[in-house]
C-alpha positions as CSV (number, residue, x, y, z in Angstrom):
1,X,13.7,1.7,-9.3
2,X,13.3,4.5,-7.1
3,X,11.2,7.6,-8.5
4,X,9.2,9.5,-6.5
5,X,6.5,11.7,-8.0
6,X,6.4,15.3,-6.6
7,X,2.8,17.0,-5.7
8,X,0.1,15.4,-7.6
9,X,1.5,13.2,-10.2
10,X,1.5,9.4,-10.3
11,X,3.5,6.9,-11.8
12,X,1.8,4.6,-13.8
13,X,2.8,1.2,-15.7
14,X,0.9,1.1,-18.8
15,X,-1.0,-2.5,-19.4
16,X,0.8,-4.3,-22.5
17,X,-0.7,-3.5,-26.0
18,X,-3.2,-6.5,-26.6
19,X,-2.3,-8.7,-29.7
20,X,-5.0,-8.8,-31.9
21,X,-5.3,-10.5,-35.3
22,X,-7.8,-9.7,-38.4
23,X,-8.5,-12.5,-40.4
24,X,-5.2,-14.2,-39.4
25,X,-3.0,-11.2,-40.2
26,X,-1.1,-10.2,-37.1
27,X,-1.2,-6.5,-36.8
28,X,2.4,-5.2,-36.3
29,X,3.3,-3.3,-33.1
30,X,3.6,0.2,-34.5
31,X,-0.2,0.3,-35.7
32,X,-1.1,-1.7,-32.1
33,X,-3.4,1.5,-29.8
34,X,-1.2,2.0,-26.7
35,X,-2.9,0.8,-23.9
36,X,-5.4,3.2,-21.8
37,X,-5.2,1.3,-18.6
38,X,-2.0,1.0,-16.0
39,X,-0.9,0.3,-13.0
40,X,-0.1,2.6,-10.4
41,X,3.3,2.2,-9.0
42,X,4.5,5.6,-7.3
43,X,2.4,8.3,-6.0
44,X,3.1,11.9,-4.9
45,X,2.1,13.3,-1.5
46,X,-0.7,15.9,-3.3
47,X,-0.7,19.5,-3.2
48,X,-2.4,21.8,-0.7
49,X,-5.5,21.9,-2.9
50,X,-5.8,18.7,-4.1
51,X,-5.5,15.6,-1.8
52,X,-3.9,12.3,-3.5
53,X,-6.3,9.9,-3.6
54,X,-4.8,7.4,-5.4
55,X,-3.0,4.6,-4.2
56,X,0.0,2.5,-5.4
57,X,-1.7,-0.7,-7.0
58,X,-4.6,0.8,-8.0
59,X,-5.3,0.1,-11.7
60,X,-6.9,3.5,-13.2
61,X,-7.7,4.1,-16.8
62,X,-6.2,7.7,-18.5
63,X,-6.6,9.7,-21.6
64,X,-5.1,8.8,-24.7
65,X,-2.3,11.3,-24.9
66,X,-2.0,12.0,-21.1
67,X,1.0,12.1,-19.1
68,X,5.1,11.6,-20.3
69,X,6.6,8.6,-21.4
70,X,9.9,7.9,-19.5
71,X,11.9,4.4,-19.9
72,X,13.8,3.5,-16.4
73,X,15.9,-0.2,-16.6
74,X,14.1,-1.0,-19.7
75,X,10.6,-0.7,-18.8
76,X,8.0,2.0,-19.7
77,X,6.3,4.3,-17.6
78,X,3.8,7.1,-17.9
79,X,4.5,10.2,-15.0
80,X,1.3,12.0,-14.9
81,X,-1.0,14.3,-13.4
82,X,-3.5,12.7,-10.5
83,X,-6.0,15.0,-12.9
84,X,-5.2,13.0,-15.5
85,X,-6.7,10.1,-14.8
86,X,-10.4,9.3,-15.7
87,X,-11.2,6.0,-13.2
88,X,-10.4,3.8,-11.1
89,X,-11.1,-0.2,-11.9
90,X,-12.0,-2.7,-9.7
């Protein structure tokens, strides 16, 4: 994979949806809440105003709906905006 993000986005690889059973049903995939942690894989160099200050392997945790979902070599990513994302973990 080679994607660079331009200005301040990151690329981020969303954490796998945890599987989680009530009362020993399995809930199915499509009703599973996405993930609202990742890794960061790619950064951009930031903007004039905003400095990056994330770093490629930093796991952050992001909004609900942010950023866009793109699929490269069958995995899923998130490109979003450095703004976009609430903390950092660890």
């Amino acid at each position: 994979m080679n994607i660079k993000p331009l200005a301040d986005r990151v690329l981020v690889l969303p954490a796998p949806a945890e599987e989680k059973t009530i009362g020993g049903i399995i809930i199915p995939d499509t009703a599973k809440e996405k993930p609202l942690k990742g890794e960061v894989v790619a950064v951009g160099n930031g903007t004039k105003d905003e400095e990056m200050v994330l770093k490629v392997g930093y796991i952050v945790l992001y909004g609900k709906y942010a950023g866009t979902e793109l699929e490269m070599e069958g995995t899923k990513y998130l490109i979003m905006r450095q703004s976009d994302v609430l903390a950092v973990l660890g």
